[in-house]
N, C-alpha and C positions, 0 to 999 in steps of 0.2 A: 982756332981750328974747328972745321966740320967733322963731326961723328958720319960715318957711314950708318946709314939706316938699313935695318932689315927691309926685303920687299916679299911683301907676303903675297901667297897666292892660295888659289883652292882646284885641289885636284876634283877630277871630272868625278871620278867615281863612287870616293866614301864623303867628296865635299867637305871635308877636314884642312881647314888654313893653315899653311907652313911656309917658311922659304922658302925663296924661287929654290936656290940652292941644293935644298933637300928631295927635289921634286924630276920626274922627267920631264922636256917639252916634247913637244912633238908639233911642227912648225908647219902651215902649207904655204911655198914658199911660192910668188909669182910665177920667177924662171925655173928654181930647180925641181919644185913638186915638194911632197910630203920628206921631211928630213926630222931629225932626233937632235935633241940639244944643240941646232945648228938654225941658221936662216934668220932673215926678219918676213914678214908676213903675221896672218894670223895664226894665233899659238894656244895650243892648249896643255892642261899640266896635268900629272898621273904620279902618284908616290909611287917608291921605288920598291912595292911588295908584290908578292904573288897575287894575295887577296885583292888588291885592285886590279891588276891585269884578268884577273880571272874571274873578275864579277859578272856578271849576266848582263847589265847593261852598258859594261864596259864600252862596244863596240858601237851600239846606237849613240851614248853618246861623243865619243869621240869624233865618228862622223858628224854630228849635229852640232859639235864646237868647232870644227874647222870646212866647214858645209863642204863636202866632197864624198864620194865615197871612196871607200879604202879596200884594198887588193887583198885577199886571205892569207895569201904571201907574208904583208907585211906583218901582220899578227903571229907568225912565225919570228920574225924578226925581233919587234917589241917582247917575246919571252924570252931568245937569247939576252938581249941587251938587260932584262932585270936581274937573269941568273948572275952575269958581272956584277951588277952590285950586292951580293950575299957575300 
């Protein structure tokens, strides 16, 4: 039998490796656009804290891992969705 393996990743912000699992993505997806834990395209990952949402450079680099820029809107969005996970 095969073990399932952990698949690690590093969030954008404090660059701390953890489980995909433990992490959000945040996906730009070809057809549908920017999406949350959904999509294939290019992905980038953010732990589920305030502290990273709320860092300073939070915002430069998440545009600069998924090359697009992003709507103030959505950043709205991405704090609802962290307060779900407390």
């Amino acid at each position: 039998m095969r073990k399932n393996r952990l698949i690690m990743r590093r969030c954008i912000s404090c660059r701390v490796v953890q489980d995909r699992l433990k992490l959000l993505r945040f996906t730009n997806d070809f057809e549908l656009g920017l999406m949350i834990n959904k999509g294939t395209g290019r992905s980038a990952y953010v732990c589920k804290t305030k502290k990273c949402s709320k860092d300073s450079k939070f915002k430069k680099n998440l545009q600069k891992a998924l090359k697009l820029t992003i709507d103030s809107k959505f950043y709205e969005i991405i704090d609802m969705e962290i307060q779900n996970y407390k």
